[in-house]
Structures are given as structure tokens and as C-alpha cells.
C-alpha positions as CSV (number, residue, x, y, z in Angstrom):
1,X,-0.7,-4.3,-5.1
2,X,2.0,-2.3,-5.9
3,X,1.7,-2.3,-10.2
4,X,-1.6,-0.8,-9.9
5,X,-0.1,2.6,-8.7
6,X,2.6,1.9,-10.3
7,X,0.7,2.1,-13.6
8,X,-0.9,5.5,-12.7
9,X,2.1,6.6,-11.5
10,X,3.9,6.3,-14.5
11,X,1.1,7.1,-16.4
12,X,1.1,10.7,-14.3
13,X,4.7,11.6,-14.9
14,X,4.8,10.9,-18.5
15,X,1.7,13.3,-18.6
16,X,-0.6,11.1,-20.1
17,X,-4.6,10.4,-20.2
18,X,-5.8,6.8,-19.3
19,X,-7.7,7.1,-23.1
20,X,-4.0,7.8,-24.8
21,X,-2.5,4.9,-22.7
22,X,-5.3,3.0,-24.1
23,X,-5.1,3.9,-27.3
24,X,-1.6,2.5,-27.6
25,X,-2.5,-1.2,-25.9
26,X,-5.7,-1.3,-28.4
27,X,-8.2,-0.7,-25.9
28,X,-10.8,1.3,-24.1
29,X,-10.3,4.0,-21.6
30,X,-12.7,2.4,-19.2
31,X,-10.6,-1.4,-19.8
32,X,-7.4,0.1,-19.2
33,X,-9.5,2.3,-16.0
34,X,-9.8,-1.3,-14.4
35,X,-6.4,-2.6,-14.8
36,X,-5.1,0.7,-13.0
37,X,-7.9,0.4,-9.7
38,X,-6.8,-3.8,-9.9
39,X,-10.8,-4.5,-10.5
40,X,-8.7,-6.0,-13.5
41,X,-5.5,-7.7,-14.4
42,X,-3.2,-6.3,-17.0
43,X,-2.4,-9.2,-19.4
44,X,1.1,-10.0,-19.9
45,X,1.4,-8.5,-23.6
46,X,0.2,-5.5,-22.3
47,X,2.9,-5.5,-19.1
48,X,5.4,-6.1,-21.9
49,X,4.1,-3.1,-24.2
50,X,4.2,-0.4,-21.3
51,X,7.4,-1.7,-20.1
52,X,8.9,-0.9,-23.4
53,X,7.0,2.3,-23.6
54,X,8.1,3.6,-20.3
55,X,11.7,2.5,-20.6
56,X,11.2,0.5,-17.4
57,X,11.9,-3.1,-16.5
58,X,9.1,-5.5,-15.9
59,X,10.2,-6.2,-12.3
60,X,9.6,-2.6,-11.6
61,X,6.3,-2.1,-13.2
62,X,5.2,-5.2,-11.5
63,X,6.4,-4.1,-8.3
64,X,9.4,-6.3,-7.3
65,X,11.6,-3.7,-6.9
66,X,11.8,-0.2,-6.1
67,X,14.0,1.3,-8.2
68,X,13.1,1.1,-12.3
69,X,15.8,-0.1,-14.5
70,X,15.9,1.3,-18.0
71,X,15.9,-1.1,-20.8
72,X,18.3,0.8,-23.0
């Protein structure tokens, strides 16, 4: 599924760690691990929290379309 990458993705180009992402949704390193691989699905407060912290619509960081739209 496409949000997976999507997640690492953005996660790469902000130039961040999997453990500071964590930090800022309130859990572990190895939780938020498994919601990047899929073994794991992000919750919805969570898609809503790294939407805002990416600037990115939630349509794009769920993957139903290509191109992100900023929220501001």
C-alpha cells in the first residue's frame, strides 16, 4: 500500500529517525517501525498528527493521490 512508503518517504526527506517520529505520536520506535513495513495500521489520530506535521493532506499520505497538497 502506497501510505506505508509514503510514511518513510516523508519521514526520509524531512531527515528524520523513526524514534523522533515516534516521539511526536507518543510512541515507540519499534510501534511506529510496524506502521511504516504495514505489519501495522496507523490509527487515524495518528494520520491526522503527521499530516499536520508534514504540511500534507490526508489523501496524500494515505495514498489517493499523487501529488501532496499543503494545508496552509
Amino acid at each position: 500500500m502506497y501510505c506505508y512508503q509514503r510514511l518513510c518517504d516523508l519521514r526520509e526527506d524531512a531527515g528524520l529517525s523513526q524514534k523522533e517520529i515516534a516521539e511526536k505520536l507518543g510512541t515507540t520506535q519499534q510501534q511506529y517501525c510496524r506502521y511504516e513495513n504495514g505489519t501495522r495500521e496507523l490509527p487515524m489520530h495518528h494520520f491526522i498528527t503527521l499530516a499536520r506535521y508534514y504540511n500534507v493532506s490526508l489523501d496524500y499520505l494515505a495514498g489517493l493521490i499523487q501529488t501532496p497538497k499543503k494545508l496552509y
